[in-house]
Each structure stands twice: as structure tokens, then as C-alpha cells.
FIBATI-217050 format. One record per residue: x, y, z of N, C-alpha, C in turn; residue number from 1; residue in three letters. Coordinates in nm, 4 decimals, decimal comma. Layout:
BEGIN
PT      n.u      n.v      n.w     ca.u     ca.v     ca.w      c.u      c.v      c.w tise palum
PT        X        Y        Z        X        Y        Z        X        Y        Z  NUM   ALA
...
END
This chain:
BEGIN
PT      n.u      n.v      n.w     ca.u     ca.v     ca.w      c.u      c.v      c.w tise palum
PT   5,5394   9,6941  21,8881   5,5270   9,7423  22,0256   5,5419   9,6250  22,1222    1   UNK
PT   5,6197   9,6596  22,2736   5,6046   9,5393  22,2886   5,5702   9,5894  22,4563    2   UNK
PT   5,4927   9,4565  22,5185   5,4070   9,5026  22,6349   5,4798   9,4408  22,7653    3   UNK
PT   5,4110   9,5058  22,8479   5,4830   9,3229  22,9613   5,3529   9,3584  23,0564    4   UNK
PT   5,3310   9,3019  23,0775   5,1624   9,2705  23,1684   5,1925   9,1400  23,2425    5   UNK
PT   5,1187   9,2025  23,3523   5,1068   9,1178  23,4860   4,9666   9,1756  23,5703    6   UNK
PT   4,9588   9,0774  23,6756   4,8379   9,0463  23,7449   4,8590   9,0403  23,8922    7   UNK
PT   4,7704   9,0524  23,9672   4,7452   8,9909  24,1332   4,9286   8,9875  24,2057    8   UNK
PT   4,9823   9,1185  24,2506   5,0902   9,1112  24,2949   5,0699   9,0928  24,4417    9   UNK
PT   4,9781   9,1493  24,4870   4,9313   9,1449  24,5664   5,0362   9,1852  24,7043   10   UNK
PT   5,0839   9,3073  24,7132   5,2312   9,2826  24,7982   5,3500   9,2127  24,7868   11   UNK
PT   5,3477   9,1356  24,7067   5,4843   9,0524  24,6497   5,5801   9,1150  24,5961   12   UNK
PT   5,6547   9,2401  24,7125   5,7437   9,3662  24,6576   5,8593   9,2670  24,5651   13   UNK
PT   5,8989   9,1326  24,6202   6,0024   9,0740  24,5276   5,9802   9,0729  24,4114   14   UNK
PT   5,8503   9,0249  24,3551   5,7408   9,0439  24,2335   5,7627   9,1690  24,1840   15   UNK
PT   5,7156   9,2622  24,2651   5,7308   9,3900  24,1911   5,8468   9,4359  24,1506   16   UNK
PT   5,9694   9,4205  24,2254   6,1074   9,4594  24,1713   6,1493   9,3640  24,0464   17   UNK
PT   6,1184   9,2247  24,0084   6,1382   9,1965  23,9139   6,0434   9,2493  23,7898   18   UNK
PT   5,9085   9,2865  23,8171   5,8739   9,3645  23,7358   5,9590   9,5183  23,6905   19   UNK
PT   5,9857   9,5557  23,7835   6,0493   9,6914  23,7267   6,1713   9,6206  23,6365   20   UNK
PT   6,2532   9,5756  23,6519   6,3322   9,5024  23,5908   6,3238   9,5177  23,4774   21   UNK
PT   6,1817   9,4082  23,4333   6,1462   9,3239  23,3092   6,0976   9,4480  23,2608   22   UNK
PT   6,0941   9,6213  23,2913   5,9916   9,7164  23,2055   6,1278   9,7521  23,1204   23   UNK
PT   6,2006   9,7302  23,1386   6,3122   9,8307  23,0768   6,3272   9,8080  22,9299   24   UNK
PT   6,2521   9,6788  22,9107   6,3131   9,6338  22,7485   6,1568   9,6368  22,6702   25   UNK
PT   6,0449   9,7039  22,7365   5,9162   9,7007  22,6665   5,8817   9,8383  22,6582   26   UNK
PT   5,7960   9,8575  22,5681   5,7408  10,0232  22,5347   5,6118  10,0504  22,6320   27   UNK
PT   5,5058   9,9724  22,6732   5,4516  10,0206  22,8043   5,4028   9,9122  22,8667   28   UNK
PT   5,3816   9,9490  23,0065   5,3688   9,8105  23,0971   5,2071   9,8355  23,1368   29   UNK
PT   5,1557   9,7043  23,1558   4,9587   9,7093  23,1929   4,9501   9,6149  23,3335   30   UNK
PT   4,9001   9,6500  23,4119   4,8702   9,5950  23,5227   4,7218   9,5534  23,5382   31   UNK
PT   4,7133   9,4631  23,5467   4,5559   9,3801  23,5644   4,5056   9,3855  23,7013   32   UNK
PT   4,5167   9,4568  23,8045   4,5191   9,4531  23,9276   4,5655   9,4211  24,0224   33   UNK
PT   4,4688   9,3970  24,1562   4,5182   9,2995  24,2947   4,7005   9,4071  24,3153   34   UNK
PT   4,7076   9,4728  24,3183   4,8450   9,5545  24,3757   4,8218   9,5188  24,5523   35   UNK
PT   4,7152   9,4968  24,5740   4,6973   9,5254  24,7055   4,6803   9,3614  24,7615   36   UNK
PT   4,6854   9,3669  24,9405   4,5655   9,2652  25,0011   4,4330   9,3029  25,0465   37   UNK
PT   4,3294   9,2816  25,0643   4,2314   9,3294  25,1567   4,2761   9,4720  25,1662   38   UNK
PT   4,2668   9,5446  25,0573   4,2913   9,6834  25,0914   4,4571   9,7123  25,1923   39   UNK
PT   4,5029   9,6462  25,2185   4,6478   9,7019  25,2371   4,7427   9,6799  25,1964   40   UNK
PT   4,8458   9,7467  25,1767   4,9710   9,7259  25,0945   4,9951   9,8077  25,0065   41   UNK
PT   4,9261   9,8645  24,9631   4,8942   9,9481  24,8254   4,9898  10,0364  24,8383   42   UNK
PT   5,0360  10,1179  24,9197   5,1490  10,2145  24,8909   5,2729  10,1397  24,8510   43   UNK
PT   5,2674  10,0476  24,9406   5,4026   9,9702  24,9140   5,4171   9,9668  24,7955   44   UNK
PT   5,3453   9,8404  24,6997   5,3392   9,8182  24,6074   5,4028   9,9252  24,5079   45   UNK
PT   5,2750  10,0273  24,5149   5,2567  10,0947  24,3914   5,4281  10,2069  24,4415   46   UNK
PT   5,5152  10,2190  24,5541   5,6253  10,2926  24,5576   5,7599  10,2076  24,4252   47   UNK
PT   5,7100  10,0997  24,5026   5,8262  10,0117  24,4235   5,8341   9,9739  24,2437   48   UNK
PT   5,6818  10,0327  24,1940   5,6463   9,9938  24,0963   5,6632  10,1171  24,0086   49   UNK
PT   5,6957  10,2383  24,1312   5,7249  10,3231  24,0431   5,8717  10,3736  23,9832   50   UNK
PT   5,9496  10,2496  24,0083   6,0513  10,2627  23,9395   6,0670  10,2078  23,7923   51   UNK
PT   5,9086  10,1729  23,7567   5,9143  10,1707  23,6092   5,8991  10,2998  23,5431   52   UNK
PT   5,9510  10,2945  23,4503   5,9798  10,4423  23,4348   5,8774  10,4547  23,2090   53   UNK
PT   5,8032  10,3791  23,2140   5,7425  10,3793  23,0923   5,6040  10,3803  23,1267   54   UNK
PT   5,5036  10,4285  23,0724   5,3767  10,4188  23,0848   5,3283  10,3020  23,1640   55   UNK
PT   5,3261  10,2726  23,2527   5,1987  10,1825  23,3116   5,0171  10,2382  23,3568   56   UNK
PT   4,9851  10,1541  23,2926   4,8226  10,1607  23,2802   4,7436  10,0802  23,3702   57   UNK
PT   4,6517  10,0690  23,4326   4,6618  10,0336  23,5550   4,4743   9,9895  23,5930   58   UNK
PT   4,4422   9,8835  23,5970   4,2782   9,8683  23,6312   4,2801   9,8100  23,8138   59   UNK
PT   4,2062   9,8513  23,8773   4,2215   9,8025  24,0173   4,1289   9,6860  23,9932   60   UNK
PT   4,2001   9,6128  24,1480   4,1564   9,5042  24,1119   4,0542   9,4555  24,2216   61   UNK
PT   3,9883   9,3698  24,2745   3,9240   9,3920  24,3983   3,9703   9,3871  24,5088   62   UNK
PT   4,0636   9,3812  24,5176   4,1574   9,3960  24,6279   4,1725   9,5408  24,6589   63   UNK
PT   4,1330   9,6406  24,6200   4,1962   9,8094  24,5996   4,0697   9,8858  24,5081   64   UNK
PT   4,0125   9,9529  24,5743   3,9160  10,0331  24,4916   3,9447  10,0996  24,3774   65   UNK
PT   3,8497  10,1823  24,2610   3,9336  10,2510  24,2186   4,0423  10,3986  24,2437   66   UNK
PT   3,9041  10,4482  24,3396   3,9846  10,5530  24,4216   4,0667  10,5344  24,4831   67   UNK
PT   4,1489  10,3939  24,5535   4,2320  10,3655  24,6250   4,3561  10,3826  24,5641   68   UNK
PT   4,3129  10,3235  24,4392   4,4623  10,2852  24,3618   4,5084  10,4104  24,2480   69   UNK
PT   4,4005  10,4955  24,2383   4,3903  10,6417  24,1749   4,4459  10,7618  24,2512   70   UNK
PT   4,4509  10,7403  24,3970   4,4971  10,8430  24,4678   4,6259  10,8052  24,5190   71   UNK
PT   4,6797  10,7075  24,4937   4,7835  10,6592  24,5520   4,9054  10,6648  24,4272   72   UNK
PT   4,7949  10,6221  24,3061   4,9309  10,6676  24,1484   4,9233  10,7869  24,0893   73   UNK
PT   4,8412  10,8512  24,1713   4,8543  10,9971  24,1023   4,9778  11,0574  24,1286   74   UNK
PT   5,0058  11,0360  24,1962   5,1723  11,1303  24,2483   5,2704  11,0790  24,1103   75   UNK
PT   5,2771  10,9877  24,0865   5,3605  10,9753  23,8997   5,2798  10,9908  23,8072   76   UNK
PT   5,3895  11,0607  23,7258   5,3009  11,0481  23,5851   5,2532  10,9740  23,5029   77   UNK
PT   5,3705  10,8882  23,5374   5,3920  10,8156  23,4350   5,2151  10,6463  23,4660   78   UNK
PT   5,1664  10,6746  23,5506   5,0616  10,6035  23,6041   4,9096  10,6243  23,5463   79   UNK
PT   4,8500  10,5373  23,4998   4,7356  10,6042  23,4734   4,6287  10,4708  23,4955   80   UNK
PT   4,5219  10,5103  23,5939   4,4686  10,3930  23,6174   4,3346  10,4253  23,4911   81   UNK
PT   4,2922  10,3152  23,4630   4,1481  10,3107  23,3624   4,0391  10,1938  23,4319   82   UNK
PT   3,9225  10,2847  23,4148   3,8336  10,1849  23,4968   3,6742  10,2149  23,4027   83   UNK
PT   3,6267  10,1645  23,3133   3,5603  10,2014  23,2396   3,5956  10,3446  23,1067   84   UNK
PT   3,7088  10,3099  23,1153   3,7936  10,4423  23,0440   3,9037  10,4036  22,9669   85   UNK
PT   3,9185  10,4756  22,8609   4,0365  10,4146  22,7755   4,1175  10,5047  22,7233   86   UNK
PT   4,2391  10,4583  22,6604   4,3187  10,6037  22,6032   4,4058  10,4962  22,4818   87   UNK
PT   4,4449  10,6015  22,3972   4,5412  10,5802  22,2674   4,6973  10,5939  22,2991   88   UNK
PT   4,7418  10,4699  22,2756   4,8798  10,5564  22,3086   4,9426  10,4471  22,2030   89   UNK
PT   5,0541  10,5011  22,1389   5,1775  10,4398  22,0111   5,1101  10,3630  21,8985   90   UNK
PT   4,9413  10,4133  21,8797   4,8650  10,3704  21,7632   4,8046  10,2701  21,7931   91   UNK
PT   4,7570  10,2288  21,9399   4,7060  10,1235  21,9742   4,5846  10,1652  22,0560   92   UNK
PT   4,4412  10,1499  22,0636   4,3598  10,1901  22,1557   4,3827  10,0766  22,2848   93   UNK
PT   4,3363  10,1255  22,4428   4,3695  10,0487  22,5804   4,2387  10,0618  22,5977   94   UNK
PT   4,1534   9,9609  22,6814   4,0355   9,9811  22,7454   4,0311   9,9392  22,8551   95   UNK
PT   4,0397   9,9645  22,9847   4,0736   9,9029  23,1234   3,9083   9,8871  23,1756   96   UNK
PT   3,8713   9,7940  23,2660   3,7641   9,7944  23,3355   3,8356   9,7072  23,4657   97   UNK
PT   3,8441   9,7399  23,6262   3,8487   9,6638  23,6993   3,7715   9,6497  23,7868   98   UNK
PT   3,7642   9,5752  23,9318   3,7021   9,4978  24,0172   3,6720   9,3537  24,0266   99   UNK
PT   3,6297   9,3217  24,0959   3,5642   9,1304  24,0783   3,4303   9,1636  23,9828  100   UNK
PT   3,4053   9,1031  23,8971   3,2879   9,0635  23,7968   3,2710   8,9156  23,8057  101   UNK
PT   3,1630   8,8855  23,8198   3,0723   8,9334  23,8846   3,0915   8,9183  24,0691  102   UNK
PT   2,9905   9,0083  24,1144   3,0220   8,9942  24,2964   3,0981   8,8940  24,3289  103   UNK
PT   3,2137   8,9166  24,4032   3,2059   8,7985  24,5168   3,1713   8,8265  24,6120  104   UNK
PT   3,2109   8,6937  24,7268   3,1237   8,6319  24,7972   3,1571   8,7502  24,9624  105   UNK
PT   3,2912   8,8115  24,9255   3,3218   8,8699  25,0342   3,3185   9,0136  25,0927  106   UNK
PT   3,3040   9,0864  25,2014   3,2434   9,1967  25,2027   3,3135   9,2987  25,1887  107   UNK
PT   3,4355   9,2387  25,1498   3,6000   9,3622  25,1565   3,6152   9,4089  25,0379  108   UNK
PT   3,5644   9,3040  24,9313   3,5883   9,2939  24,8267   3,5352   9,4166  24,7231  109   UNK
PT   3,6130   9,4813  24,6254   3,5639   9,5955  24,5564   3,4876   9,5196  24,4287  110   UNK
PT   3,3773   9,5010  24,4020   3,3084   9,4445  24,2833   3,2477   9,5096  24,2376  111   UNK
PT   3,1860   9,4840  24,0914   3,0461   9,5531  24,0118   2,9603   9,4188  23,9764  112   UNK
PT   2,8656   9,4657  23,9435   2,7557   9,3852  23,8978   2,7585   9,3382  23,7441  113   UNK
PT   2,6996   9,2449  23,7278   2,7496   9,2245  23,5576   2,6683   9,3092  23,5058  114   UNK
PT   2,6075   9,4278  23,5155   2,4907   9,5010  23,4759   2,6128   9,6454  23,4427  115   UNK
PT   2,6196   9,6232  23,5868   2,7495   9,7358  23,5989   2,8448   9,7560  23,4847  116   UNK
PT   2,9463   9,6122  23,5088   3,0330   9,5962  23,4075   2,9987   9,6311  23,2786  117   UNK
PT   2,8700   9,5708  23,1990   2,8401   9,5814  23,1082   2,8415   9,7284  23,0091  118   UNK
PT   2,7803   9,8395  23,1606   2,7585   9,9927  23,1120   2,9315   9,9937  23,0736  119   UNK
PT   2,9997   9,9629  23,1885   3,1180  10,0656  23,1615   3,2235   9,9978  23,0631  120   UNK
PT   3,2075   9,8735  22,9997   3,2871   9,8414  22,8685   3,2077   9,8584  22,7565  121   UNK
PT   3,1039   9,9422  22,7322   3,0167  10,0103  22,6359   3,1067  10,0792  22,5106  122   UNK
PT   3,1914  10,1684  22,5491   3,2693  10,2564  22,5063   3,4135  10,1883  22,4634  123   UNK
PT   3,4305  10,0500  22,5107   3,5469  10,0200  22,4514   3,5755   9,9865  22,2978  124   UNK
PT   3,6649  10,0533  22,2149   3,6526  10,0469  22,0627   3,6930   9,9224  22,0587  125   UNK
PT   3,6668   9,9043  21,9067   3,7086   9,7864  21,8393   3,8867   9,7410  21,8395  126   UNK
PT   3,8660   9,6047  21,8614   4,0112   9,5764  21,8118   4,1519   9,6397  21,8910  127   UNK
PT   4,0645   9,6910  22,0102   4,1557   9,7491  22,1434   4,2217   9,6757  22,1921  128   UNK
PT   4,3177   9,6551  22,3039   4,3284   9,6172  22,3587   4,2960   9,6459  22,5296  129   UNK
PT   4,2560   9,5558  22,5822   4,1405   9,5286  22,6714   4,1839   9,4825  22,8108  130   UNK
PT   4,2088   9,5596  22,9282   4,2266   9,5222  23,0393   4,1810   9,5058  23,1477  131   UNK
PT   4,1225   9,3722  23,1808   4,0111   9,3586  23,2898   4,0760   9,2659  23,4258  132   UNK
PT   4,0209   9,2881  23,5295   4,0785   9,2316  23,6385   4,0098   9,0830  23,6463  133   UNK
PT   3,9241   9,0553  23,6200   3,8052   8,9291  23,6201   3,8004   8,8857  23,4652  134   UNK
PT   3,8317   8,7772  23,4429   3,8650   8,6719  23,3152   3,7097   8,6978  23,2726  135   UNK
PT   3,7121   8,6706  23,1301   3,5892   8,6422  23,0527   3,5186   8,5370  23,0876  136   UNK
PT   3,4100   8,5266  23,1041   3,3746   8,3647  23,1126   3,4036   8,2427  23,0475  137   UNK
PT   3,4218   8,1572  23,1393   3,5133   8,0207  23,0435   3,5863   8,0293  23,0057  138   UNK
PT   3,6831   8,1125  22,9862   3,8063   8,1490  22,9433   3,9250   8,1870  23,1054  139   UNK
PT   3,9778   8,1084  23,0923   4,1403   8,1223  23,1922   4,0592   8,1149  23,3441  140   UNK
PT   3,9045   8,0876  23,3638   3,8430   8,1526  23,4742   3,7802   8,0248  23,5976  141   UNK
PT   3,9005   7,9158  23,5588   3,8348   7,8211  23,6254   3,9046   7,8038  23,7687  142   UNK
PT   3,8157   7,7478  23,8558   3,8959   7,7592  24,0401   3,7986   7,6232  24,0353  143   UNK
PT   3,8846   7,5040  24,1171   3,7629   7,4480  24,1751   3,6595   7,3499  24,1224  144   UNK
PT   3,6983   7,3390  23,9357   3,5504   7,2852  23,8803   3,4659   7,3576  23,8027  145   UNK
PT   3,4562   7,5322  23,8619   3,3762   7,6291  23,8273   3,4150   7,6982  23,7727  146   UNK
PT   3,3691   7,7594  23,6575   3,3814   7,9134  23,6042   3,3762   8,0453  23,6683  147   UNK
PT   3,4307   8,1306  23,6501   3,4044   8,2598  23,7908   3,4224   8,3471  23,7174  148   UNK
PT   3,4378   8,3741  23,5728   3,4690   8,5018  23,4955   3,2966   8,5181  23,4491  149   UNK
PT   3,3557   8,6967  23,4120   3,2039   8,7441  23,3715   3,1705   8,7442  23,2253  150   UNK
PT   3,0142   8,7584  23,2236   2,9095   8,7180  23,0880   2,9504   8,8335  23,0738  151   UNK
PT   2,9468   8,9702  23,1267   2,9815   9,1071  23,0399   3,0976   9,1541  22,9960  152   UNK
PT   3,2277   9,0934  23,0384   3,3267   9,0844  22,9746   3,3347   8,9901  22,8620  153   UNK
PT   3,2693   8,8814  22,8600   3,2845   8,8231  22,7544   3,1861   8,8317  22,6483  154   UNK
PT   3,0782   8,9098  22,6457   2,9875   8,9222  22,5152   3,0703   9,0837  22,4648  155   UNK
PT   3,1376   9,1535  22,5525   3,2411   9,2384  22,5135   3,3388   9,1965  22,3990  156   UNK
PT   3,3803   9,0763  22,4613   3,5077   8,9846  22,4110   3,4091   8,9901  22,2445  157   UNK
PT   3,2876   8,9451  22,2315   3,2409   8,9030  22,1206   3,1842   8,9973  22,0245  158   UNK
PT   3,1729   9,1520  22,0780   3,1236   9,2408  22,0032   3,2196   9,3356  21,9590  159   UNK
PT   3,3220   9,3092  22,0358   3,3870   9,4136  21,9990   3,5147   9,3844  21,9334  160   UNK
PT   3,5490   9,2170  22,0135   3,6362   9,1890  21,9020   3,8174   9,2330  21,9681  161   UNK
PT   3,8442   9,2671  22,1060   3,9631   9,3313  22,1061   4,1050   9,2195  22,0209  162   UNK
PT   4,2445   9,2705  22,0115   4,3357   9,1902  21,9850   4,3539   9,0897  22,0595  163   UNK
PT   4,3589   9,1811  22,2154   4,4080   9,1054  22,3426   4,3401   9,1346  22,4744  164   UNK
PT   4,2913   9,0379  22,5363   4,2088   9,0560  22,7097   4,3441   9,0197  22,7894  165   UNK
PT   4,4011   9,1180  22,8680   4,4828   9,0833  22,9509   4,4338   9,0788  23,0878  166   UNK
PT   4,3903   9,0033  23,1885   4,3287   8,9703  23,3146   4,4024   8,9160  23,4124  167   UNK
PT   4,3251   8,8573  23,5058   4,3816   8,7813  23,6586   4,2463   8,7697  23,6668  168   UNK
PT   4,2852   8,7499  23,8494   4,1723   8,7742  23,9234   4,1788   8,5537  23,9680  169   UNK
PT   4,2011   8,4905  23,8998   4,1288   8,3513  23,9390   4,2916   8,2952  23,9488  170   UNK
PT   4,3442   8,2916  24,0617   4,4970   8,2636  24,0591   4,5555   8,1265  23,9938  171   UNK
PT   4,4103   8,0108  24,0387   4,4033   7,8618  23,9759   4,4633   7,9014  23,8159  172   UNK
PT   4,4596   8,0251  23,7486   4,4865   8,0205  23,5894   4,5925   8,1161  23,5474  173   UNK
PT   4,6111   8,0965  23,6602   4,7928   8,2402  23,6328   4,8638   8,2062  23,5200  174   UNK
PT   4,8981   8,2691  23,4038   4,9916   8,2180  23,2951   4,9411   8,1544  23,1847  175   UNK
PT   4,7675   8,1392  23,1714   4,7049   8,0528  23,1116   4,6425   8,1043  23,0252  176   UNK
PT   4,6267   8,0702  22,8682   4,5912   8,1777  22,7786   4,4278   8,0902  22,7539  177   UNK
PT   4,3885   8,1346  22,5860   4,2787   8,1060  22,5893   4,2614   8,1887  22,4817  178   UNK
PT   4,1284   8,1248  22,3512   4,1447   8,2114  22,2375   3,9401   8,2357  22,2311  179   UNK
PT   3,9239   8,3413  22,1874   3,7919   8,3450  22,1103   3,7492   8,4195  21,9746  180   UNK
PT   3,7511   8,3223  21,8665   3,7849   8,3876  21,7587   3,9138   8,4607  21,7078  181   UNK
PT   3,9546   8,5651  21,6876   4,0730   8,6145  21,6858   4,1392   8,6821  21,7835  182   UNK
PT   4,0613   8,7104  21,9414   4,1500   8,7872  22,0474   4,1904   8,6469  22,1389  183   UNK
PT   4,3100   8,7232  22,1874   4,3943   8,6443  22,2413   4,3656   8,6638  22,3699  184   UNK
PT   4,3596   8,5840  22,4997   4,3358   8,6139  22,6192   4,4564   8,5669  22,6940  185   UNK
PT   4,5211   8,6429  22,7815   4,5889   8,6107  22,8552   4,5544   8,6100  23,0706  186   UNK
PT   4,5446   8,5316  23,1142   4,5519   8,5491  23,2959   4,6631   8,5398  23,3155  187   UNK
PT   4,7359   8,7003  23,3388   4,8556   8,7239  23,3253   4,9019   8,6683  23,4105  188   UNK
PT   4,9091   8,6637  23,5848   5,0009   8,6413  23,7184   5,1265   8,7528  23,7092  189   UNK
PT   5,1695   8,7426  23,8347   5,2550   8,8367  23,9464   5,3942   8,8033  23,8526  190   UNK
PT   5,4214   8,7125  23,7871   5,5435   8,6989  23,7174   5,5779   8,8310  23,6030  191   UNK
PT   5,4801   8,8282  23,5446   5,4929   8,9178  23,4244   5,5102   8,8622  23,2763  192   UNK
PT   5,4758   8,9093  23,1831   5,5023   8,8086  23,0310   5,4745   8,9734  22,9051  193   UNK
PT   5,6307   8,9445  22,8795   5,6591   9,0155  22,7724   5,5728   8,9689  22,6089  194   UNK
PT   5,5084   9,0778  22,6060   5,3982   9,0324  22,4957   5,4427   9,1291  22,3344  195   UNK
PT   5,4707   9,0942  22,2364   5,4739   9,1647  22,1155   5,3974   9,1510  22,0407  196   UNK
PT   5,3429   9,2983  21,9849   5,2186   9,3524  21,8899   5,2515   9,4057  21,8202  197   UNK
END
């Protein structure tokens, strides 16, 4: 199977048209969030993105609520956002969780609590693959000096074991992988990266 995942487009319709591009030669595409800025843009985005024409799966990111980015991809089918929710598709389980983990600092911002987070990647199976908008801790999540990814994504990372964490969210680590035990972590960025499983 082969994937192409990307991150934080954030309005970068040029971004997005080379994404549609790059879907044509993969079996389904995963979006790690940030489609949006500060809550605008989001139609844009998500019009141009719907000229991928293969499953894209979709976690909002804090840039875009989940209802924001749920009412806006409902009009395709082919769209399916996951936000504490997961689905099976070509023999592979998906587990999406998005927002900033833990809070940030800003008041626009769509976040959960690491308490939060924690309930709603409860349900993610084993050996899934795993799509979060906010990096695991210590992993791909550094800005600055500091760590900024969450403890509940990453004791996730450790119980459950997925193949692959595909994320964003900390732009300082766009493209930057990172291993724990046997899952692979990727902080995808707005470029996109054709992944085979």
C-alpha cells in the first residue's frame, strides 16, 4: 500500500495542487492538519484538495476545529475527517486524533488537554496506523530548545505500539522522522512524502 501524507498547508493552495498531483500514484492520502490559518482559508484549501480523487483521511489541526473541517469535507466522499475515531480500510487499521496537545498558548487556537487527548486515543488498536496533529513528545517536537509534543500521544505511541505516527504541528521539524521501538514517526510538512507499507 502506498500513502502520501502531509501536514500544516495552511493555505499554501500551490502546496495543495502539488499535493493533488503527488495522490495519483498512491492508494490513500492522510492529512495531519493545519488546512487552515487562524480559522480561515479552509474552504479554499479543502476545494483544491478535492481534486484528489482517493481516500483522504483527515485530523484537524488547531488551526480549524473539528466541526470546521467536518462540515466543510462533507460535501466529498471521498473525505473523511477522524478525531478520536478510526476506520479500516485495504487491511490496515487508521486512528486520527487532532488539535494542539497539549494547550497552546493562544486563544484562537483549537486544543485538548492531555487528559482529553488521552480519553480519545483509548480506542486506537494495535499496530494502526496513527494520525495526530501534535508530535509525540520528544519525538520530531522540538521549536526553540523545547519539546512541545504530548505525554498522551506518546504513552499511546508505547502501549499500543502503532506501525506509523504521522504528525505536524511544530514546523521547526517538517520532514523529520524519529523512531520508538518499532513505530516509525514521521512530522510530515506541506510538501508531502510518499510512504510504502
Amino acid at each position: 500500500m502506498r500513502l502520501l501524507v502531509f501536514s500544516d498547508v495552511h493555505v499554501d493552495l500551490n502546496a495543495a495542487k502539488r499535493l493533488v498531483e503527488l495522490s495519483s500514484s498512491v492508494d490513500i492520502v492522510l492529512g495531519a492538519g493545519d488546512f487552515s490559518s487562524n480559522h480561515q482559508g479552509l474552504e479554499k484549501t479543502i476545494n483544491v484538495l478535492s481534486g484528489i480523487k482517493k481516500p483522504l483521511l483527515m485530523v484537524p489541526g488547531n488551526n480549524e476545529s473539528f466541526h470546521e473541517l467536518s462540515r466543510v469535507s462533507s460535501q466529498f466522499e471521498n473525505m473523511q475527517v477522524l478525531h478520536g475515531t478510526g476506520l479500516s480500510l485495504n487491511g490496515f487499521d487508521f486512528w486520527g486524533l487532532g488539535a494542539g496537545v497539549p494547550e497552546t498558548p493562544w486563544d484562537w487556537s483549537f486544543d485538548l488537554s492531555e487528559h482529553e487527548a488521552f480519553l480519545m486515543l483509548e480506542g486506537c488498536p494495535e499496530k494502526s496506523i496513527l494520525i495526530t496533529h501534535s508530535p509525540p513528545k520528544g519525538h520530531v517536537d522540538k521549536a526553540g530548545g523545547s519539546n512541545f509534543g504530548s505525554e498522551s500521544i506518546l504513552e499511546c505511541v508505547k502501549k499500543k505500539k502503532p506501525l506509523w505516527v504521522f504528525c505536524g504541528h511544530i514546523h521547526e521539524c517538517w520532514e523529520k522522522e524519529s523512531f520508538l521501538g518499532g513505530t516509525k514517526i514521521l512530522n510530515c510538512g506541506p510538501n508531502g512524502r510518499v510512504i510504502e507499507i
